[in-house]
C-alpha positions as protocol buffer text, in pm:
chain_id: "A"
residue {
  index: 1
  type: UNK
  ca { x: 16430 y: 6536 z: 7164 }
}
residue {
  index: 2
  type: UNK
  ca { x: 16268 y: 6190 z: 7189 }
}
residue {
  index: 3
  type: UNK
  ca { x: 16131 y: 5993 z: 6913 }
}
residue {
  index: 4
  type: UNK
  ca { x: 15822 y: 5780 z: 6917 }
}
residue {
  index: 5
  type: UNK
  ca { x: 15872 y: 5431 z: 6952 }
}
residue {
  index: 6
  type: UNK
  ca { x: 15534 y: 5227 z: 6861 }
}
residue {
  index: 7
  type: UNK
  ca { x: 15502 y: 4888 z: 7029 }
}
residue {
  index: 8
  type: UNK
  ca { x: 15703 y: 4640 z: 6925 }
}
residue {
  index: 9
  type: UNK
  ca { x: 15833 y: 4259 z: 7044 }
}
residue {
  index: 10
  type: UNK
  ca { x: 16162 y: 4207 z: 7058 }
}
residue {
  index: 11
  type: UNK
  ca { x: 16269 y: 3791 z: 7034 }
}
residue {
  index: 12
  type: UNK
  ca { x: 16599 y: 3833 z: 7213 }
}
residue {
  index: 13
  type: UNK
  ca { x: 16724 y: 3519 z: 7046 }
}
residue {
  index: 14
  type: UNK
  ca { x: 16711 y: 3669 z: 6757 }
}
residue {
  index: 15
  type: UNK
  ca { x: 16920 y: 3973 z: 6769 }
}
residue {
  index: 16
  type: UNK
  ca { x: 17308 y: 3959 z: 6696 }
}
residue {
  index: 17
  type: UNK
  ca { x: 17505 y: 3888 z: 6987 }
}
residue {
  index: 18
  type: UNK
  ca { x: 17863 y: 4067 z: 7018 }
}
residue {
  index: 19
  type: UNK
  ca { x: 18134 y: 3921 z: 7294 }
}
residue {
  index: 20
  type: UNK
  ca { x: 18322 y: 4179 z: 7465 }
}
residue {
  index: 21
  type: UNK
  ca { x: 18665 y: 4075 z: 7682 }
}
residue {
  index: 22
  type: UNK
  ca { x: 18666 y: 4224 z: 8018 }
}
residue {
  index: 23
  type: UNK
  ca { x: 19005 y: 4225 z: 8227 }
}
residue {
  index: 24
  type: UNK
  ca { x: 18884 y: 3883 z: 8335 }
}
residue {
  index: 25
  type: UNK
  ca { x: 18549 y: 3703 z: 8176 }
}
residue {
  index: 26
  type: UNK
  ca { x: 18335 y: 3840 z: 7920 }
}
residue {
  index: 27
  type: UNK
  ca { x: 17995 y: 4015 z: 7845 }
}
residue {
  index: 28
  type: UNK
  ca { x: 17799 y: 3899 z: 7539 }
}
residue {
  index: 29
  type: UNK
  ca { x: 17532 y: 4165 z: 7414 }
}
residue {
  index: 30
  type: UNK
  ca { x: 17263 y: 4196 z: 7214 }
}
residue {
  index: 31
  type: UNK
  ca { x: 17191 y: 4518 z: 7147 }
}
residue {
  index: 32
  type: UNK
  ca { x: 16828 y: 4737 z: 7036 }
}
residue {
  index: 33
  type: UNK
  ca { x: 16866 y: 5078 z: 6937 }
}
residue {
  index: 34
  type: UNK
  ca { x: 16538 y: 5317 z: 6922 }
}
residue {
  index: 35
  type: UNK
  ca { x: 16586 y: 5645 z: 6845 }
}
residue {
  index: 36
  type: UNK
  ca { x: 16771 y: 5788 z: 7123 }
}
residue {
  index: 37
  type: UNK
  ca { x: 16755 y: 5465 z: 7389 }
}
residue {
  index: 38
  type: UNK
  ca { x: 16930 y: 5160 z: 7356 }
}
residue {
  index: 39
  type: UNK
  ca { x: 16840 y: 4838 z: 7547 }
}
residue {
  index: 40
  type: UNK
  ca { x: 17053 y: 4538 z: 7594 }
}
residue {
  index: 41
  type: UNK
  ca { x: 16993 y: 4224 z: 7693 }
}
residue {
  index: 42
  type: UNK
  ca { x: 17369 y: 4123 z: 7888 }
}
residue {
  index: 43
  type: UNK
  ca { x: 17508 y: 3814 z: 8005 }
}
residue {
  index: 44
  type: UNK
  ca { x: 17827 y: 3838 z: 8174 }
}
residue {
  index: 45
  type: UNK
  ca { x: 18031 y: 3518 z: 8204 }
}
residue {
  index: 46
  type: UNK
  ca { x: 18136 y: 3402 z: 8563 }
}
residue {
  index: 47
  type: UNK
  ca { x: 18453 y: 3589 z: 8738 }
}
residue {
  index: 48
  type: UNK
  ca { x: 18380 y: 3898 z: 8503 }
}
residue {
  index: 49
  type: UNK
  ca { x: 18572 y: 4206 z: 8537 }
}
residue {
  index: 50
  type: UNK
  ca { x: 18467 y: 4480 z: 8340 }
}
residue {
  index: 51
  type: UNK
  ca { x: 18779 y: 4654 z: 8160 }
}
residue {
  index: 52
  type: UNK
  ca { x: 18663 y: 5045 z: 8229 }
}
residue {
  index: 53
  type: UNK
  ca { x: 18536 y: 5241 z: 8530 }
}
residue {
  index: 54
  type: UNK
  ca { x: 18202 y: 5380 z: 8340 }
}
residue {
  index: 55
  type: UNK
  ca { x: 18030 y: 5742 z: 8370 }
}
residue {
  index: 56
  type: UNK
  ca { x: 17715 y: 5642 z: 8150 }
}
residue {
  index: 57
  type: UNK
  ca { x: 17402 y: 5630 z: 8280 }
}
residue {
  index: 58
  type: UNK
  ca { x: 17234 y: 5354 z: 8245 }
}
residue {
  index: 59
  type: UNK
  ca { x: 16857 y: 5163 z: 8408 }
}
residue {
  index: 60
  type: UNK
  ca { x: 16996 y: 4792 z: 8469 }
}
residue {
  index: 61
  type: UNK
  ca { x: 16755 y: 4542 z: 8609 }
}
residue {
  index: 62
  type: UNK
  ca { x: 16893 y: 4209 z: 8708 }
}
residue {
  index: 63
  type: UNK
  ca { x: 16685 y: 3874 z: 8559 }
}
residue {
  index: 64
  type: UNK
  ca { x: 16958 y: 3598 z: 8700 }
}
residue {
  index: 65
  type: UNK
  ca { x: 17217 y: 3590 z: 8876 }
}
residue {
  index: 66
  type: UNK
  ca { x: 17436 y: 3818 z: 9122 }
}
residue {
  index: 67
  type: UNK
  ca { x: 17577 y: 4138 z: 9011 }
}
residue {
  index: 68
  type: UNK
  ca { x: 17847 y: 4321 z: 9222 }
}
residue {
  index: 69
  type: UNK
  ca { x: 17864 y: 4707 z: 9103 }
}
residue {
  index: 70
  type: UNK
  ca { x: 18149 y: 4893 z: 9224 }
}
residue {
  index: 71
  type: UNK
  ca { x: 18200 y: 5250 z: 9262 }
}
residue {
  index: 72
  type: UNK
  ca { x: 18560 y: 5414 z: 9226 }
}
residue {
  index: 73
  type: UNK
  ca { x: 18554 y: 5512 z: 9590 }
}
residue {
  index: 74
  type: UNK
  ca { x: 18526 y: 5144 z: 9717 }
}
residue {
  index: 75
  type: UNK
  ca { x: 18157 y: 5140 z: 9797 }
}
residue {
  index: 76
  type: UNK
  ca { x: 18031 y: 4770 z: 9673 }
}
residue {
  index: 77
  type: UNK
  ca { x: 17651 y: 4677 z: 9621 }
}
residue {
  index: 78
  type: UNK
  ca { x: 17517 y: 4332 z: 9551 }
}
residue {
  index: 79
  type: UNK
  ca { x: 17260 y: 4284 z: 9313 }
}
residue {
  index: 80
  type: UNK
  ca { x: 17012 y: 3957 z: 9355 }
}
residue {
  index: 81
  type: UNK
  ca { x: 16769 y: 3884 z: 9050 }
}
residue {
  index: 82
  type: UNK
  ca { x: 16461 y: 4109 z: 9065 }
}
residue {
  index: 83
  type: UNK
  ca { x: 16693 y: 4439 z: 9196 }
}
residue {
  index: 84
  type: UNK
  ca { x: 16760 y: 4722 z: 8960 }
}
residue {
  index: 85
  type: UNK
  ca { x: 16962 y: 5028 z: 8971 }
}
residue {
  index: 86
  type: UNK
  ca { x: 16958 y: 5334 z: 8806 }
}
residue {
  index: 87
  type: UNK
  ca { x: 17248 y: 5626 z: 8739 }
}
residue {
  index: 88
  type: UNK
  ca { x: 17252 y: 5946 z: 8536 }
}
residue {
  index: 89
  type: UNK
  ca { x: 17544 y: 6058 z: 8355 }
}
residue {
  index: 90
  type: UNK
  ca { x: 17824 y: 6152 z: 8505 }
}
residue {
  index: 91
  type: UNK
  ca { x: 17711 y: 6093 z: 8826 }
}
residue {
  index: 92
  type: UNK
  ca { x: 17967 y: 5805 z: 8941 }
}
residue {
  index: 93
  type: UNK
  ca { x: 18220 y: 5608 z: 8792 }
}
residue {
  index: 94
  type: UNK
  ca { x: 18134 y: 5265 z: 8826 }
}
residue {
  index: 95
  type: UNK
  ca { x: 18263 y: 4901 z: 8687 }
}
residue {
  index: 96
  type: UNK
  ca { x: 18071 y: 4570 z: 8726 }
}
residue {
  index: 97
  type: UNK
  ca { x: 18209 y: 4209 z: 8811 }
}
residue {
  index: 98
  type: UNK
  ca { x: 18085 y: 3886 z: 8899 }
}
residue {
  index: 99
  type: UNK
  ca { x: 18153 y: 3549 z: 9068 }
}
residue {
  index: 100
  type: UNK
  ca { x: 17888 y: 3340 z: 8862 }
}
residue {
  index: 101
  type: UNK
  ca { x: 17713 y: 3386 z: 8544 }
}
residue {
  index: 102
  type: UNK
  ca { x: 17456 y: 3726 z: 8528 }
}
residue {
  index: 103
  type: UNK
  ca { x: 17210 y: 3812 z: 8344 }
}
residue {
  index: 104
  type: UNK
  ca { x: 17033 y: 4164 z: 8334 }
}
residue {
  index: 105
  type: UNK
  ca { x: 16833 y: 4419 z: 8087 }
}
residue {
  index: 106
  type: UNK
  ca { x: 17009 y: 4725 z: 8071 }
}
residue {
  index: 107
  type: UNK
  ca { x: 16841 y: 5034 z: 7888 }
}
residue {
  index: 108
  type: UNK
  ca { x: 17043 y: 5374 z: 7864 }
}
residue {
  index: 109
  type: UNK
  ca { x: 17038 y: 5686 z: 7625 }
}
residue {
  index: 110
  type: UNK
  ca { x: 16995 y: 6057 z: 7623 }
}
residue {
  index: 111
  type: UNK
  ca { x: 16703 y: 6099 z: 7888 }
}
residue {
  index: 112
  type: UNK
  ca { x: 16980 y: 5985 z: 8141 }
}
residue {
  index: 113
  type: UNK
  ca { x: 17196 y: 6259 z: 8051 }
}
């Protein structure tokens, strides 16, 4: 079931910021939650490793930077700024990493499922 969302701005700069340690680097989030979607603006630190291989689905659009998604059975993609990918649930385990600084909008939640 979806729930209305009316417009709204969001000031990014204004929205608590949480660091999370990956197995090398970090990601620092700010996180939205509307109803059932969340969006989050992410910045993951240069030589970022994320901790997890993830089955979430997720939208994730790419604003700076290069982001290297990997999926568990060794297939590697390279993201430039102004690429996107999307993913439902369950559909691949995947794990991002980085060799600079990235920064991307990712929005996820129960339509993906």
């Amino acid at each position: 079931m979806s729930i209305p969302i009316p417009f709204q701005i969001t000031e990014w700069s204004n929205v608590q910021k949480t660091v999370v340690n990956g197995t090398t680097g970090t990601a620092t989030m700010r996180v939205q939650e509307l109803g059932n979607v969340r969006i989050r603006m992410v910045e993951y630190s240069a030589n970022y490793l994320a901790d997890h291989w993830c089955q979430l689905g997720h939208l994730v659009f790419v604003l700076e930077g290069e982001l290297i998604n990997e999926l568990e059975n060794g297939e590697t993609s390279v993201l430039k700024a102004g690429c996107s990918y999307a993913v439902s649930d369950g559909l691949s385990s995947h794990r991002s990493r980085t060799v600079g600084v990235v920064k991307m909008l990712v929005v996820d939640g129960a339509f993906l499922g």
